[in-house]
C-alpha positions in Angstrom: 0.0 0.0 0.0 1.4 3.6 -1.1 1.8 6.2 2.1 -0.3 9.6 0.7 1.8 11.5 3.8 4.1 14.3 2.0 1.0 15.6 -0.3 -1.0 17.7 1.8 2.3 19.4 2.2 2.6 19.6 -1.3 -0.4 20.8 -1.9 -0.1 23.7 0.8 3.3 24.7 -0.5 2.0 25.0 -4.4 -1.1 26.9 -2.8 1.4 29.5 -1.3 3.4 29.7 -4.2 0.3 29.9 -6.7 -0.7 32.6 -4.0 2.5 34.7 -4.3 2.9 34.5 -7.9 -0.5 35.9 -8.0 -0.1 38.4 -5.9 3.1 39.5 -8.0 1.3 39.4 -11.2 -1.7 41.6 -9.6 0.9 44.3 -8.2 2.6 44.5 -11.5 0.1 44.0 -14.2 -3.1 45.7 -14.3 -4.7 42.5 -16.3 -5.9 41.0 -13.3 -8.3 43.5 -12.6 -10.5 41.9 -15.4 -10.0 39.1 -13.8 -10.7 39.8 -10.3 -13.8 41.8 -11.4 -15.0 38.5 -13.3 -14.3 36.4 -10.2 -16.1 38.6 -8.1 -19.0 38.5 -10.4 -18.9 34.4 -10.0 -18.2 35.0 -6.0 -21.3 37.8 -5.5 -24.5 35.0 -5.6 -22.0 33.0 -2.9 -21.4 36.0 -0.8 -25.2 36.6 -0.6 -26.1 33.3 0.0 -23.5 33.1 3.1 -24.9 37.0 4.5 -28.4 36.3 3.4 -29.2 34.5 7.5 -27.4 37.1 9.2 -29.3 40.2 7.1 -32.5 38.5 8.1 -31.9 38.5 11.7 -30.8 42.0 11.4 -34.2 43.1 9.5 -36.5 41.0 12.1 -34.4 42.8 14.8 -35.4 46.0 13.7 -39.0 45.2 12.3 -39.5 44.0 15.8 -37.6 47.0 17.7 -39.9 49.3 15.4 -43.0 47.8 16.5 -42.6 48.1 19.9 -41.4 51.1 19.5 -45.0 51.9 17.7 -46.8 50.2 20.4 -44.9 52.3 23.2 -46.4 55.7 21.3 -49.9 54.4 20.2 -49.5 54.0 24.6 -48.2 57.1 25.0 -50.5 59.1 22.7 -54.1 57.4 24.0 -52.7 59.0 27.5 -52.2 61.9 26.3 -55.7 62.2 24.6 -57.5 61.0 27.8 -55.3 63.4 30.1 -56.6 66.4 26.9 -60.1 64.9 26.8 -59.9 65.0 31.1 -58.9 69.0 30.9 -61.0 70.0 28.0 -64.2 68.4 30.0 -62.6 70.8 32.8 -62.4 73.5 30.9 -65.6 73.5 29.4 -67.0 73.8 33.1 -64.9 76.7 34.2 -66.1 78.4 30.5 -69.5 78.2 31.7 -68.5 79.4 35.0 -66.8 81.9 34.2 -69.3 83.2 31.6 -72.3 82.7 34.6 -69.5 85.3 36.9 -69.2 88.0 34.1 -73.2 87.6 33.5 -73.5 88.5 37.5 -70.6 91.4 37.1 -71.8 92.7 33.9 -68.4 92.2 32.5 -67.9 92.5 29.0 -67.1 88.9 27.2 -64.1 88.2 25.8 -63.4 87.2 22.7 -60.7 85.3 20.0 -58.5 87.7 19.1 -57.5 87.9 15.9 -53.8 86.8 14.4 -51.8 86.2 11.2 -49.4 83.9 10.9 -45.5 84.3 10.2 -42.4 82.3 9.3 -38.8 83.2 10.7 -36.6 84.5 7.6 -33.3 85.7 9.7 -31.9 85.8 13.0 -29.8 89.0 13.8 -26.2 88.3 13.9 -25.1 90.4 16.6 -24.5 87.7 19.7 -25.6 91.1 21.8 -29.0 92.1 20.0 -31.8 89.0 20.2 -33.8 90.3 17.0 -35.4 88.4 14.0 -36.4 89.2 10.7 -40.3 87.6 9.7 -41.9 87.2 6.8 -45.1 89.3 7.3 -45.2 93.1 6.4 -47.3 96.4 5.9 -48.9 94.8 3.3 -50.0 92.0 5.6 -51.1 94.6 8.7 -48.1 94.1 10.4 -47.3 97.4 12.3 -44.9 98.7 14.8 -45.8 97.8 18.5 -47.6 94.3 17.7 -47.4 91.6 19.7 -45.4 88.5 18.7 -46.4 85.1 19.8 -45.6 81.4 19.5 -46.7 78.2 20.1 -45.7 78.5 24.3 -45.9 82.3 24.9 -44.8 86.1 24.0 -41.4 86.6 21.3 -41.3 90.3 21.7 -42.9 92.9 19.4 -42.6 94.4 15.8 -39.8 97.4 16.2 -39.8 98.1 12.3 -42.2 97.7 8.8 -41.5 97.2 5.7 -43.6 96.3 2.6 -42.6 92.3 3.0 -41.2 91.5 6.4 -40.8 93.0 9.5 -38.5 93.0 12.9 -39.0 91.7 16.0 -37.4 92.7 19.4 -37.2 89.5 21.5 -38.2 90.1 25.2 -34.4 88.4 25.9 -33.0 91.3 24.7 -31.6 93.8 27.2 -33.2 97.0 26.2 -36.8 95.4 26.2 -39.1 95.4 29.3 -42.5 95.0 29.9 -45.1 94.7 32.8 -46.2 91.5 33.8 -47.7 90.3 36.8 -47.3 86.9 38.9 -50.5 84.7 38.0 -50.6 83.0 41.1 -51.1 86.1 43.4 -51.7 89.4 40.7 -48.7 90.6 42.4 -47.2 93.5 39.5 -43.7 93.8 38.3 -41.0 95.1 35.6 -39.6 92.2 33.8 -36.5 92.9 31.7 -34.5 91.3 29.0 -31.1 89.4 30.5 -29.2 89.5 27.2 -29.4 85.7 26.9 -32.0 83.6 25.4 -32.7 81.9 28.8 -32.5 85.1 31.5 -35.2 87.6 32.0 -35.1 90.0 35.3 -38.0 91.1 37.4 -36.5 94.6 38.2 -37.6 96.5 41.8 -39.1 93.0 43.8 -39.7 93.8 47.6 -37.5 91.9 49.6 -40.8 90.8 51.3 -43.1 90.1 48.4 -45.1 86.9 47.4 -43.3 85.4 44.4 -41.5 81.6 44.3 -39.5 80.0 41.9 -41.9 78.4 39.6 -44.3 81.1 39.5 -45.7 82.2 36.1 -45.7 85.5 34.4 -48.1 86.9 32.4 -48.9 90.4 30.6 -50.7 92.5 33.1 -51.6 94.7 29.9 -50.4 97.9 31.4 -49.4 100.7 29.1 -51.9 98.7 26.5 -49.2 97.4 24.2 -49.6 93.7 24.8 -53.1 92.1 25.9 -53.6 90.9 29.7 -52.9 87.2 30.3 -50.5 85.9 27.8 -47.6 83.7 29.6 -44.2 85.3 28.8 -42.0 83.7 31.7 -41.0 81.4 34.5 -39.6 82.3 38.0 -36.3 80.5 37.8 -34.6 81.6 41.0 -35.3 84.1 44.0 -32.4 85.5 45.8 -32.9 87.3 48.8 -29.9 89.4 50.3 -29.4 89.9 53.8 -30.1 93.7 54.3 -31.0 94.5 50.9 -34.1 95.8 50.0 -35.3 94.5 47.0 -34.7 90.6 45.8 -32.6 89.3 42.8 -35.7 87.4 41.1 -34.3 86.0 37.3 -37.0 83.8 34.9 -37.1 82.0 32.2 -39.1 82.6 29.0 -41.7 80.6 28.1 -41.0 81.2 24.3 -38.8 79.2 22.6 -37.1 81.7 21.6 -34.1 79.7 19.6 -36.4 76.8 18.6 -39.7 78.4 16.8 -39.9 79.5 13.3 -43.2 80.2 13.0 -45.1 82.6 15.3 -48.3 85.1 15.6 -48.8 88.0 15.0 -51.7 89.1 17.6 -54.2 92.4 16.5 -55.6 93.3 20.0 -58.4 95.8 20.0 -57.2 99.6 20.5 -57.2 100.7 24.2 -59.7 103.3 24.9 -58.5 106.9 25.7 -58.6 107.6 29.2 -61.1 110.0 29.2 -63.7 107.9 26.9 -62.7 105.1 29.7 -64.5 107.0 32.3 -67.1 108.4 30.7 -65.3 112.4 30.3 -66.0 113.1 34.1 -62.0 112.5 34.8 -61.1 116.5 36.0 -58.4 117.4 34.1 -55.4 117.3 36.5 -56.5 113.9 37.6 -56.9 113.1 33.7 -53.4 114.7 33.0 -51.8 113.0 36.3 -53.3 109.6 34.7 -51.8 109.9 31.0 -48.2 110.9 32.8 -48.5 107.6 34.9 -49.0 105.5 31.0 -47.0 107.1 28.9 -43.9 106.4 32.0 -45.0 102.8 32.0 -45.1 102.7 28.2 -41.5 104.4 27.7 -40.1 102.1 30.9 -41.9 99.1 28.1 -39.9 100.3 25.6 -36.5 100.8 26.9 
């Protein structure tokens, strides 16, 4: 019987040299790309057969991760709409209620107020002015003064007009300011731009007043450029100096002032002139005294 032993080594070494002299020819000649191209060709329907379990697992992976994924928010969306449907039946009842309360105070009823809509175009690139450029203009009924909303609570207000856009003055910036008050308590303050999207300051607090971090601000409508009872801020921290008189109180707006590109543009009605406000039996010192008192809180709005 004939011993096979020496030809696996045989075969190995004429593999390896069959591999080098390959390997040689592909450095040196470019022929073998045709070649290698062709082989690959053979090699592809192999290569997919081999990869073709582990591409499945992967796809049922993810078909699965999807789907639970899906389920999770189908979850997390009937929540929500019970936890809407829950305040909406609320709010129906304090509607009524509140419209029963103006019927016994003969209030007048309030009522939508009007708005356009408006897309962000530009973004001031001074890091020290927090101003935007809209797309809605005179030619739209944009005008100087108007209110500026989003989807969470007061932007600022139009500062210029032109036929097809217009600027807006953030309330971050430092020179804008504007009365609010707190909405927990009606408690009435100066809030002021910080310079930074994130800062406000309510200027001139009492050392001894009602307002907590967490508190809300709202336009008290003072000095009738915006309308009572939008949201503009949060209180985000209440310092309280020992021997000073007034408290360092900072917020945080409710806008989101480097998120949003598309705002409001509110039309509240025209505040009344003081003397058609109380009928023209205001004497005229008392009348005079009055308009000093709003055209102060409207120029302290405007710086």
């Amino acid at each position: 019987m004939f011993s096979h032993g020496p030809l696996p080594v045989y075969r190995l070494l004429a593999c390896a040299i069959a591999s080098a002299a390959l390997m040689f020819v592909d450095m040196r000649f470019t022929r073998m790309e045709e070649v290698r191209a062709q082989l690959s060709t053979v090699v592809a329907p192999v290569q997919w057969v081999v990869s073709l379990p582990s591409d499945v697992l992967t796809w049922g992976s993810l078909a699965l991760s999807d789907q639970r994924a899906l389920l999770d928010e189908n979850q997390r969306l009937r929540e929500q709409i019970l936890t809407l449907s829950h305040r909406v039946q609320r709010m129906a009842d304090l509607t009524a209620e509140n419209v029963r309360l103006r019927e016994l105070l003969a209030a007048a009823r309030q009522h939508d107020m009007p708005f356009i809509t408006a897309e962000l175009l530009s973004l001031d690139p001074d890091p020290f002015a927090h101003q935007m450029v809209i797309d809605r203009g005179r030619r739209d009924g944009a005008y100087v003064g108007q209110p500026v909303m989003d989807a969470a609570g007061l932007v600022g207000q139009v500062t210029a007009v032109s036929a097809y856009s217009s600027r807006v003055l953030m309330v971050a910036d430092a020179s804008h300011a504007l009365p609010v008050r707190v909405n927990r308590n009606g408690l009435r303050f100066i809030l002021q731009g910080g310079g930074r999207y994130d800062s406000l300051n309510v200027l001139h607090v009492p050392d001894t007043a009602d307002i907590r971090e967490g508190d809300l601000l709202v336009t008290s409508g003072l000095a009738g450029r915006f309308p009572p009872g939008y949201p503009v801020a949060r209180v985000a921290e209440v310092v309280h100096d020992p021997g000073e008189p007034f408290a360092r109180v900072t917020a945080a707006p409710v806008a989101q002032l480097q998120r949003s590109r598309h705002f409001l543009l509110l039309f509240p009605p025209p505040v009344p002139r003081l003397d058609e406000a109380w009928g023209g039996e205001l004497a005229p010192e008392a009348l005079e005294a009055a308009r000093g008192v709003s055209g102060r809180l409207a120029d302290e709005e405007r710086r």
